[in-house]
ChimeraX commands (.cxc) that place a marker at each C-alpha (Angstrom):
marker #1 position -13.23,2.41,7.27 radius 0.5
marker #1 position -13.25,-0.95,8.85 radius 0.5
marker #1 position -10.49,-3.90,9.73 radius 0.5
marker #1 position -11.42,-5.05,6.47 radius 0.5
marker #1 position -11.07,-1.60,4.49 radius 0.5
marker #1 position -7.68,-1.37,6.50 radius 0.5
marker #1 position -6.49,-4.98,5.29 radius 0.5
marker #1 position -6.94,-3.73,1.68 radius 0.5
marker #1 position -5.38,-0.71,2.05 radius 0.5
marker #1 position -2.53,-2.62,3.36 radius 0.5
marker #1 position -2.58,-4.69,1.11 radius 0.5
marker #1 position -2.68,-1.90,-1.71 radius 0.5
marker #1 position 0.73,-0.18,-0.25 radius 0.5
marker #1 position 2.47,-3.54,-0.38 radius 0.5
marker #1 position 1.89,-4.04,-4.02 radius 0.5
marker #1 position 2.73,-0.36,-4.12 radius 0.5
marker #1 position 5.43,-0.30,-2.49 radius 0.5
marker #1 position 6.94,-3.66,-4.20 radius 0.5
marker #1 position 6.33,-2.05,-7.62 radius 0.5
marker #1 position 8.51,0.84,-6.62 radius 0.5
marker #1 position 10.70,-0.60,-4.79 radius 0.5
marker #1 position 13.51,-0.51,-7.25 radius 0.5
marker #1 position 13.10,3.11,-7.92 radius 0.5
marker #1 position 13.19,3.92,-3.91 radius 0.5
marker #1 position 16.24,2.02,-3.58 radius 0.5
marker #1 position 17.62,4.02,-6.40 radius 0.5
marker #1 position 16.93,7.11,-4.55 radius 0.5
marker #1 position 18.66,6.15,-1.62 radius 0.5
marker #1 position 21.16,5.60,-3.19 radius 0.5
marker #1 position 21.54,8.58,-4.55 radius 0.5
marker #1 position 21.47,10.36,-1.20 radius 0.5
marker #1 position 22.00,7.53,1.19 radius 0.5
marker #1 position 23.36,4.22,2.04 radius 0.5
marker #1 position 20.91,2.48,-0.51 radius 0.5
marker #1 position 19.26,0.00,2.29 radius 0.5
marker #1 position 15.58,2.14,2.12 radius 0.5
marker #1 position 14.15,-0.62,-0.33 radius 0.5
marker #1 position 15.39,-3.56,1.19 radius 0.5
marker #1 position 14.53,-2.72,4.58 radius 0.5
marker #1 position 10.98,-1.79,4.17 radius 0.5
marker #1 position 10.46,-4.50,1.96 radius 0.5
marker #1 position 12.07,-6.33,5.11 radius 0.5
marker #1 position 9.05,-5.14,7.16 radius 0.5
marker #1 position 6.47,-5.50,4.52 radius 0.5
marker #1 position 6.91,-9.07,4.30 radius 0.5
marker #1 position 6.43,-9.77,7.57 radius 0.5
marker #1 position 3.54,-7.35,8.16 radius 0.5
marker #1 position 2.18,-9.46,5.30 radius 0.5
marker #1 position 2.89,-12.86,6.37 radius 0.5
marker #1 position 1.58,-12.29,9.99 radius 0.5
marker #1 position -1.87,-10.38,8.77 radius 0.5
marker #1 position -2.32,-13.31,6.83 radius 0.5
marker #1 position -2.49,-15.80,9.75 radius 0.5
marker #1 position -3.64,-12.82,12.70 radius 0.5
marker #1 position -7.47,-12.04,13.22 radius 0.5
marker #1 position -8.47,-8.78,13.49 radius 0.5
marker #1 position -11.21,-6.87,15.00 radius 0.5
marker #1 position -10.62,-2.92,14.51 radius 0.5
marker #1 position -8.69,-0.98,11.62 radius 0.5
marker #1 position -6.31,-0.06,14.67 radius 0.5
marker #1 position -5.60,-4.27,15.20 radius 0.5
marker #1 position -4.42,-4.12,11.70 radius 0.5
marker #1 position -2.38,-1.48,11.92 radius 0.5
marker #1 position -0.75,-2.65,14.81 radius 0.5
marker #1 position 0.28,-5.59,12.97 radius 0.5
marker #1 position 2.04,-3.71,10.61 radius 0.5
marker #1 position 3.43,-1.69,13.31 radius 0.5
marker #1 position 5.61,-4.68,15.15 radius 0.5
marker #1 position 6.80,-5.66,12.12 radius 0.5
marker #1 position 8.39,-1.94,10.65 radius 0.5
marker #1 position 9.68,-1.59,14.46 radius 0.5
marker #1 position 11.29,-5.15,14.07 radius 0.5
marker #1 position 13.38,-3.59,11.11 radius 0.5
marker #1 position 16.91,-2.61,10.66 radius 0.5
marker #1 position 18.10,1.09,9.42 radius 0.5
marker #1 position 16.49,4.54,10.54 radius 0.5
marker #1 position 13.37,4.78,8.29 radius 0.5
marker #1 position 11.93,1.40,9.55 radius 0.5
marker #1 position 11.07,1.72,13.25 radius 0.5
marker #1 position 9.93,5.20,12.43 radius 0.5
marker #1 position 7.29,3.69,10.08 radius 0.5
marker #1 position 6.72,1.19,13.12 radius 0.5
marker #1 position 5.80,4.23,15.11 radius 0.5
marker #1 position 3.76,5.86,12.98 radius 0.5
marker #1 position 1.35,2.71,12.54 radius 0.5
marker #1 position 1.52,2.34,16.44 radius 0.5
marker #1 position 0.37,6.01,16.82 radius 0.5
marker #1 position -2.47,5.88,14.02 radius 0.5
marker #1 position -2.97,2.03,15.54 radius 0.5
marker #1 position -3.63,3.65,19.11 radius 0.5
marker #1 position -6.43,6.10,17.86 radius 0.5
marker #1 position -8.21,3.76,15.39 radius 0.5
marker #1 position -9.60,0.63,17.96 radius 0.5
marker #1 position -12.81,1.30,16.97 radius 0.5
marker #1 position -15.11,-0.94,14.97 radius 0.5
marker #1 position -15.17,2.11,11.83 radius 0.5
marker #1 position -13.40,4.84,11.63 radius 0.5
marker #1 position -14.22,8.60,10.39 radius 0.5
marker #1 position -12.52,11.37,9.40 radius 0.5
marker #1 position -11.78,12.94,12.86 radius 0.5
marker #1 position -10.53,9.27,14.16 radius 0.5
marker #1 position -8.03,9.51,11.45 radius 0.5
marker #1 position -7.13,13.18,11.75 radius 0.5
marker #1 position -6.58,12.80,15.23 radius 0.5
marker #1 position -4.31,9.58,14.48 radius 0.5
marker #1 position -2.35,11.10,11.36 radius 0.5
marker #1 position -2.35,14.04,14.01 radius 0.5
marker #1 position -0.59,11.82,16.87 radius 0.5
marker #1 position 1.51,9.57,14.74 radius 0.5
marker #1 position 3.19,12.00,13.03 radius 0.5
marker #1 position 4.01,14.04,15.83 radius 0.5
marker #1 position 5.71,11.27,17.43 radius 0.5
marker #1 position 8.04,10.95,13.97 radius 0.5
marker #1 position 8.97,14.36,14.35 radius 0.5
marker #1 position 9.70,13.94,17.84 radius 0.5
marker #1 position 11.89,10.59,17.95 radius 0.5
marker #1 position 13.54,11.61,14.31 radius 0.5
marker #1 position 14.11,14.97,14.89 radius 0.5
marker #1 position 12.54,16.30,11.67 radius 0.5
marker #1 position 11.39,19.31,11.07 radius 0.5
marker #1 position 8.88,20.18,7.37 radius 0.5
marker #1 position 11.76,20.89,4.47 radius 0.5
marker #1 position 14.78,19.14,6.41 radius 0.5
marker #1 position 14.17,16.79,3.69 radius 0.5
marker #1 position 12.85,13.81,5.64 radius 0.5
marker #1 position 9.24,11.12,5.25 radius 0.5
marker #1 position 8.13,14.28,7.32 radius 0.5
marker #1 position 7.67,16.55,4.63 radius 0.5
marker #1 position 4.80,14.49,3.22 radius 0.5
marker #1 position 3.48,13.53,6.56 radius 0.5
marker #1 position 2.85,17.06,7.66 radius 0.5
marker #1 position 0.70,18.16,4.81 radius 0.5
marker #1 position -1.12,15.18,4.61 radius 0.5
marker #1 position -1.65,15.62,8.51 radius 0.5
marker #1 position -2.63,19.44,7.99 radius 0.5
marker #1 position -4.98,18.34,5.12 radius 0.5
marker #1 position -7.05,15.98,7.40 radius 0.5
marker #1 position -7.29,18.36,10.03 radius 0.5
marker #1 position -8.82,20.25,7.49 radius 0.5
marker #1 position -11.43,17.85,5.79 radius 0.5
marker #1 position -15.05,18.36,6.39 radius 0.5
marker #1 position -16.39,16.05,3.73 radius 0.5
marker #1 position -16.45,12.49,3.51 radius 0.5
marker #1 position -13.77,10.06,4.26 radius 0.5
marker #1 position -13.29,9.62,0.75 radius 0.5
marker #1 position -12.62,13.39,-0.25 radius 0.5
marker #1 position -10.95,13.32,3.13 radius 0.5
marker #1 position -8.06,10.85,1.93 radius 0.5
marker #1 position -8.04,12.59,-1.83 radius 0.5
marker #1 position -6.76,15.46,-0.63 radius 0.5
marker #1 position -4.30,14.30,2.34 radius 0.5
marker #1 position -3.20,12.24,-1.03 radius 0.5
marker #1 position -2.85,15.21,-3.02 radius 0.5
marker #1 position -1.08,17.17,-0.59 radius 0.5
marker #1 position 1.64,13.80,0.66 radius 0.5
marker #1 position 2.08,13.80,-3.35 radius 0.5
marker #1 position 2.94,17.47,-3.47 radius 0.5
marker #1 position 5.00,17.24,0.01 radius 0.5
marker #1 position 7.31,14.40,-1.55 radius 0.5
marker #1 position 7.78,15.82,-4.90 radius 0.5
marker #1 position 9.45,19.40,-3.05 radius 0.5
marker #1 position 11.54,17.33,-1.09 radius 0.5
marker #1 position 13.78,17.46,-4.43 radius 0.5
marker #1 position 14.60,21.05,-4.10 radius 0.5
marker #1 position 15.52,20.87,-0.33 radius 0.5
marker #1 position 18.94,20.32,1.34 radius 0.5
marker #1 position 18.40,17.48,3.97 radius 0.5
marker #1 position 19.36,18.14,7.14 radius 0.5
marker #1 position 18.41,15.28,8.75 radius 0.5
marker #1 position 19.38,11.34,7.80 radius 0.5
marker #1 position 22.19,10.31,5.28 radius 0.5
marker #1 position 21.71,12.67,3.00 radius 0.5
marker #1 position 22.63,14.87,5.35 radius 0.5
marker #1 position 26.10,13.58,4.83 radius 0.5
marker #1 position 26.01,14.36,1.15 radius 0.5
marker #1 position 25.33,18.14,1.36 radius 0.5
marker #1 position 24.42,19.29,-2.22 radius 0.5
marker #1 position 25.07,16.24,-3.80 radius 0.5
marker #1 position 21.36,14.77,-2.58 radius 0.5
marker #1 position 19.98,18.37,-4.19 radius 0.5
marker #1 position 17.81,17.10,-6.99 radius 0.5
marker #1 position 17.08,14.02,-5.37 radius 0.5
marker #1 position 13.13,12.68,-4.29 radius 0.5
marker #1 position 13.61,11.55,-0.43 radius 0.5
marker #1 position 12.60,8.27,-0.32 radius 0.5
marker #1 position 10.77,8.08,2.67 radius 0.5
marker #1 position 8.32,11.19,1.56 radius 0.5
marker #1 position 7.42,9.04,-1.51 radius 0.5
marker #1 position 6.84,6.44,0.57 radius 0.5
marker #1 position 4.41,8.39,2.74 radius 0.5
marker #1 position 2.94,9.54,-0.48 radius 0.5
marker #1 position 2.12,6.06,-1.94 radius 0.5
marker #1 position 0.93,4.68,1.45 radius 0.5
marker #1 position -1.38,7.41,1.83 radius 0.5
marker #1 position -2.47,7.21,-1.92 radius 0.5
marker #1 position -3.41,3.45,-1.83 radius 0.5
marker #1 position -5.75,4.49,1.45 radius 0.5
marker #1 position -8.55,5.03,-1.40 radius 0.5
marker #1 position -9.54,2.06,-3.36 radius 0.5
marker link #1:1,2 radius 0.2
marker link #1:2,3 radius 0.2
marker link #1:3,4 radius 0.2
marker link #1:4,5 radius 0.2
marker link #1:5,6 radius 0.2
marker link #1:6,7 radius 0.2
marker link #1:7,8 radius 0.2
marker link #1:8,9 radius 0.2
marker link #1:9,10 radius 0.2
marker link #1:10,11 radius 0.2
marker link #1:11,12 radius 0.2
marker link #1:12,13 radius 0.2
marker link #1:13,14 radius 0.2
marker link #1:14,15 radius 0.2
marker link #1:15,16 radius 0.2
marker link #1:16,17 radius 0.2
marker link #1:17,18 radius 0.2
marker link #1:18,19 radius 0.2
marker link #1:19,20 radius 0.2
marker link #1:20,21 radius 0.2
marker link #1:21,22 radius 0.2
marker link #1:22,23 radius 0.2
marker link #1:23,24 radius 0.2
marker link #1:24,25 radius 0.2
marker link #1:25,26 radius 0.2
marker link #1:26,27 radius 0.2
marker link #1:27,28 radius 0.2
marker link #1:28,29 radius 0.2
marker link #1:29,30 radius 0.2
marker link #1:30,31 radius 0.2
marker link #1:31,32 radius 0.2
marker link #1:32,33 radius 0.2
marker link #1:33,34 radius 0.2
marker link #1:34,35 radius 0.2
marker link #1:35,36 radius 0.2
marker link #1:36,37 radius 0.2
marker link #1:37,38 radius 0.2
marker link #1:38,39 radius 0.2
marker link #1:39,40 radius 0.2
marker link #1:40,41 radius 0.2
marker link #1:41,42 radius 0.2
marker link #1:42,43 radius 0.2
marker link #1:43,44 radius 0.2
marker link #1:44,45 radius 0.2
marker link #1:45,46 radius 0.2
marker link #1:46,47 radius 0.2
marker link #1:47,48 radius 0.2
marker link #1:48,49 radius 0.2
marker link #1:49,50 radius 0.2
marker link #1:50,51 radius 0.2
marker link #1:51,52 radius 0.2
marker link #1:52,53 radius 0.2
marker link #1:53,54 radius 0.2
marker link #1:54,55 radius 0.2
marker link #1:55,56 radius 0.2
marker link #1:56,57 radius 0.2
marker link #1:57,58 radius 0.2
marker link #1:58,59 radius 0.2
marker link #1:59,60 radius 0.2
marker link #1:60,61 radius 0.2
marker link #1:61,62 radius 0.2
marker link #1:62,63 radius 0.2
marker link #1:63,64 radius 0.2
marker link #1:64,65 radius 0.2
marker link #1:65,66 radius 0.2
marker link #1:66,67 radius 0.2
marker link #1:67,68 radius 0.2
marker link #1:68,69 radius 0.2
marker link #1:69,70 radius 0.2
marker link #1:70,71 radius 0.2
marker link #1:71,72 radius 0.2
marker link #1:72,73 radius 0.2
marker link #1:73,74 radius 0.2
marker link #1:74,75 radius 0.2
marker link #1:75,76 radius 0.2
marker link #1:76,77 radius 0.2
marker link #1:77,78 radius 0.2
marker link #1:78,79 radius 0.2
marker link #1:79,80 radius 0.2
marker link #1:80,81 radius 0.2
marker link #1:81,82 radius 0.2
marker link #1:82,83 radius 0.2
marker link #1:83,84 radius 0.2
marker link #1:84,85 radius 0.2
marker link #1:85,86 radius 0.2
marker link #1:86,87 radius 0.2
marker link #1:87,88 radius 0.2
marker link #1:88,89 radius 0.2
marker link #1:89,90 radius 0.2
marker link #1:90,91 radius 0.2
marker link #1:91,92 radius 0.2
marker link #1:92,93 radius 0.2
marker link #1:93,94 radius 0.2
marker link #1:94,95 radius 0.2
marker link #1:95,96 radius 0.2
marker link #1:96,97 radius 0.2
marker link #1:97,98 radius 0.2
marker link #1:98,99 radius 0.2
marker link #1:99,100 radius 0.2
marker link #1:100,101 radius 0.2
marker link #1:101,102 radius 0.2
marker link #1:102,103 radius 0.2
marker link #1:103,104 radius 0.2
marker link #1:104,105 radius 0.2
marker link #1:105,106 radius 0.2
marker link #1:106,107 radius 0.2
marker link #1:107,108 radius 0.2
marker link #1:108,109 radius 0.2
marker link #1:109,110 radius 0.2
marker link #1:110,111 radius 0.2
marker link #1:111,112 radius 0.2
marker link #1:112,113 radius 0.2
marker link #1:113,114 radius 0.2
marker link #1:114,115 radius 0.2
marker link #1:115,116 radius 0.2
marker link #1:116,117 radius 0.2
marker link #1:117,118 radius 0.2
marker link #1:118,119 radius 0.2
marker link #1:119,120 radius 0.2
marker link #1:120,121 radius 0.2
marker link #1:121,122 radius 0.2
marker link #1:122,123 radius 0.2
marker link #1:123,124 radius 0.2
marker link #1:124,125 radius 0.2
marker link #1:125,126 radius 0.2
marker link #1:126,127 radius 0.2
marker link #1:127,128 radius 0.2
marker link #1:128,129 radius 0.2
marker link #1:129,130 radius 0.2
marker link #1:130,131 radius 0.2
marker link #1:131,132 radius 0.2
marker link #1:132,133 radius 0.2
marker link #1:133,134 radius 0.2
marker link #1:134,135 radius 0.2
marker link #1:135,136 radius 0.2
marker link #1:136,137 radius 0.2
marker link #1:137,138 radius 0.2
marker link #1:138,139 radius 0.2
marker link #1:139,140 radius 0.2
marker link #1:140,141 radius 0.2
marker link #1:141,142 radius 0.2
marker link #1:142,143 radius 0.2
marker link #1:143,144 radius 0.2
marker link #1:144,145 radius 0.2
marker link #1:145,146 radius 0.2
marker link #1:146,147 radius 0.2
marker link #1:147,148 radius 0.2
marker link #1:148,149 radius 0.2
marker link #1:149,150 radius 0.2
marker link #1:150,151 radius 0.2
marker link #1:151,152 radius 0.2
marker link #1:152,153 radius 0.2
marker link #1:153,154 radius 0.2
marker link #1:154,155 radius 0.2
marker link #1:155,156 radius 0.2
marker link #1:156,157 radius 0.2
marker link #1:157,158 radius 0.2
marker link #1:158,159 radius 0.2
marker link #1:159,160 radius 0.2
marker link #1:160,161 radius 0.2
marker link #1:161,162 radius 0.2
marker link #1:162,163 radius 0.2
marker link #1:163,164 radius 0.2
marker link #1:164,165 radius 0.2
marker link #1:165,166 radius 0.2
marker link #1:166,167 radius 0.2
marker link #1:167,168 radius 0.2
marker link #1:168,169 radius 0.2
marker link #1:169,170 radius 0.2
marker link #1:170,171 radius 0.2
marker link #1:171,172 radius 0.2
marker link #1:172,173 radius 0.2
marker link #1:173,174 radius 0.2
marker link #1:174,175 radius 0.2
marker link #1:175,176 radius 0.2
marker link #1:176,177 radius 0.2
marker link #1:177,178 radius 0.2
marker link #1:178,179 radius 0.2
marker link #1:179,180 radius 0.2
marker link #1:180,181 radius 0.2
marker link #1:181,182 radius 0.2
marker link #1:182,183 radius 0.2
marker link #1:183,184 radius 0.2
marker link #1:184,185 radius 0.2
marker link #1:185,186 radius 0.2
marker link #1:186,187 radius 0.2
marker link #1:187,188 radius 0.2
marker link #1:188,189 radius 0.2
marker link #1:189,190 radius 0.2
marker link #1:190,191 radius 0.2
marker link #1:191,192 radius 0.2
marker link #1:192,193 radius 0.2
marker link #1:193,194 radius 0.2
marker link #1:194,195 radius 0.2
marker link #1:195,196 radius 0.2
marker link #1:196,197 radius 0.2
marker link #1:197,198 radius 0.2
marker link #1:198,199 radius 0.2
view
C-alpha cells in the first residue's frame, strides 16, 4: 500500500462515512448527545479539502493529513480519531507498506486510544472494534489483502456486540440501560473505515 492506495482508501471512508452519516447520528442519539455525525463529518471535510491541495510522499503523509484535521474537531470521538491516524501515520513513512508496518501501526494507534480515552474491550466504546481488528493483524500471515479482510471481518463483528454491552465509558455512560440495544457509533465507524481499506 502506497500514498496513492492510502488516498483512495481515504477517499473510500469519506463516501462511507457520508452515506451513513445519518444513521450514526441516529445512534448517538440514541445513547448520546447526537453530535457523532456532525463532528466527524466536521473533520472529514477538512481532511478532504486539505488532501486535495497537500502532496504526499508516504501512506503515513496521508494519514497525517487526516490526522490534524480529526484532532482539530470538537466533541470526544474526534481528536481520538486524530490520534489514531497520528499513531498509524507515525509507523507508515515508508514508500509501501506491508502487513507488519500496519500491524505494528493498528498495534500503536490503538493503544494510544485506549490510553487517552480510557477504554477498555466491551465498555462499549470505537475500542471494541479497534481491538479485534488490531488482534487480527497481529495475526495475518498472508497477503495484505487477506490481511485487511479479516481485520474487516473481525472490526464488523467487534461493532455489531457493542449492542449487547452497557457502556461504561462516553455519554452513554450517562444513559445506563437505556443505550442497551444500541450500535456505538464510533465502533461502526472503525468498522467502515477499516472495511473501505480494501478496494
Amino acid at each position: 500500500m502506497n500514498a496513492s492506495d492510502t488516498r483512495d482508501w481515504m477517499q473510500r471512508f469519506f463516501v462511507a462515512f457520508d452515506r451513513e452519516q445519518q444513521a450514526l447520528t441516529d445512534l448517538d442519539r440514541r445513547s448520546g448527545d447526537g453530535d457523532f455525525g456532525a463532528n466527524l463529518r466536521s473533520a472529514l471535510g477538512r481532511a478532504r479539502n486539505a488532501l486535495e491541495t497537500t502532496e504526499t510522499a508516504t501512506p503515513g503523509d496521508v494519514l497525517d493529513v487526516v490526522s490534524t484535521a480529526f484532532l482539530n474537531t470538537g466533541g470526544t470521538s474526534g481528536p481520538l480519531f486524530g490520534m489514531w491516524f497520528r499513531e498509524l501515520a507515525k509507523a507508515t513513512r515508508i514508500e509501501a507498506i506491508g502487513v507488519a508496518d500496519l500491524a505494528r501501526g493498528f498495534a500503536d494507534a490503538t493503544a494510544t486510544v485506549q490510553r487517552l480515552g480510557g477504554a477498555n474491550p466491551g465498555d462499549k466504546t470505537m475500542v471494541d472494534a479497534m481491538v479485534p481488528a488490531t488482534e487480527a493483524l497481529a495475526a495475518a500471515s498472508g497477503s495484505l489483502d487477506d490481511a485487511l479482510t479479516a481485520a474487516a471481518a473481525a472490526a464488523r463483528s467487534g461493532a455489531d456486540a457493542t449492542a449487547d454491552l452497557l457502556a461504561r465509558r462516553g455519554r452513554a455512560s450517562y444513559v445506563g440501560e437505556v443505550a442497551r440495544g444500541v450500535l456505538d457509533p464510533g465502533a461502526v465507524t472503525v468498522a467502515l473505515l477499516i472495511e473501505t481499506a480494501r478496494p
